[in-house]
Structures are given as C-alpha cells and as structure tokens.
C-alpha positions in Angstrom: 199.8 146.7 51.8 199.5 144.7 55.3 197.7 142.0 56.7 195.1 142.9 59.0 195.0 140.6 62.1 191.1 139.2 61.8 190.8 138.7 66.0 192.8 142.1 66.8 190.6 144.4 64.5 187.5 142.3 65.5 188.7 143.1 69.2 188.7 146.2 68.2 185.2 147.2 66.3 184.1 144.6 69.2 185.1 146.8 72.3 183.8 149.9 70.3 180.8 148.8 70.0 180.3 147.8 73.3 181.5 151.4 74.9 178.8 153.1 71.7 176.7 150.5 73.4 177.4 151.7 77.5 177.9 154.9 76.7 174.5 155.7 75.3 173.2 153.7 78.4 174.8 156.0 81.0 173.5 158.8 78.4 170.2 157.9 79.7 170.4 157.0 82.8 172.7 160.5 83.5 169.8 163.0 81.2 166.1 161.3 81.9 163.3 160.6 79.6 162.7 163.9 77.9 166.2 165.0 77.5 167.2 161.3 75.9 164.3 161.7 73.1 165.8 165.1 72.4 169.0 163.7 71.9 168.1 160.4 69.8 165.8 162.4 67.8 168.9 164.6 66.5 171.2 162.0 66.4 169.1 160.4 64.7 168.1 163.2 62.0 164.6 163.8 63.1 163.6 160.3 63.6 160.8 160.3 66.7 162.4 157.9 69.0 159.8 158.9 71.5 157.3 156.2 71.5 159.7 153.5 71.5 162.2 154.6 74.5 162.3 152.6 77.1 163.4 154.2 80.3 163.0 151.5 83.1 165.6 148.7 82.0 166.7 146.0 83.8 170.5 145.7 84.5 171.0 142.5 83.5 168.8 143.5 79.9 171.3 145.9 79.9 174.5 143.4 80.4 173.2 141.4 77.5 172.6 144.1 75.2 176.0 145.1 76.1 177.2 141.8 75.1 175.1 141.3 72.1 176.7 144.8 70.7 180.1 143.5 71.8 179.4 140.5 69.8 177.8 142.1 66.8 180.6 144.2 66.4 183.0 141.6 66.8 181.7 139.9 63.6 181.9 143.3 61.7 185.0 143.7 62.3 186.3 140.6 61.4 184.4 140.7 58.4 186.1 143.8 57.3 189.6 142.2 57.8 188.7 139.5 56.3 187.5 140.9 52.9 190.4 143.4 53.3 192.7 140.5 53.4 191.5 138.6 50.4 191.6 141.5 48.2 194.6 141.9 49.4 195.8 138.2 47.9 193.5 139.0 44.3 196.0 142.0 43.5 199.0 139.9 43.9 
C-alpha cells in the first residue's frame, strides 16, 4: 500500500470540483431556463429544481461559488487521504 500525498489528492478532488462547479454554469448559460430544469430534474432523479433555479447570476456570485466548490472539495479530498493514510499506519 502507498502513501497518498494529502495537498496533491486535495488538488485534485479540489480542481474537480471546481470544473463540476463551471461546467454546470456554462450548462446554463449555453441551454436557458427551461432546458436547465429539465436537465437538473433528471440528474437529479426527479427532484423539481424548478422553483429554486436561478437564471440571472452575477459573475462575480458565480467566481465565488466557483471558489467555495474549489475549496470544499479541497477539504474532501484531503480528508480522504488523510483517513486513507492512518489506516494505512493501524495495519502495520
């Protein structure tokens, strides 16, 4: 078994998360209202995303959610190494 490098795999899950993030932005921007709710709600199994989609963002709300999801991510990831790396050390 190998050590996971904690800031490498955060990098990781934290750049992933950002592109999930950007990705589903330009989704919306590219499709319009009616199309996005039709996407969410299978995407989402059914769920009615309809009353809560928000179609006239700001940029910079945008820039900070991007940020926020980098973040978020970030700590995930380095979460996961890090509990993969101390059971790593218990089975020694």
């Amino acid at each position: 078994m190998y050590h996971i490098s904690i800031r490498k795999f955060g990098l990781a899950f934290g750049v992933t998360g950002g592109l999930l993030y950007f990705g589903c932005a330009l989704v919306m921007l590219l499709s319009g209202r009616e199309s996005s709710v039709k996407f969410f709600n299978n995407l989402l199994h059914g769920m009615d995303v309809s009353s809560i989609i928000r179609m006239d963002m700001p940029p910079i709300e945008m820039l900070i959610g991007g940020i926020e999801a980098f973040i978020i991510s970030w700590l995930i990831g380095a979460c996961i190494a890090g509990v993969y790396n101390v059971s790593l050390y218990k089975k020694s």
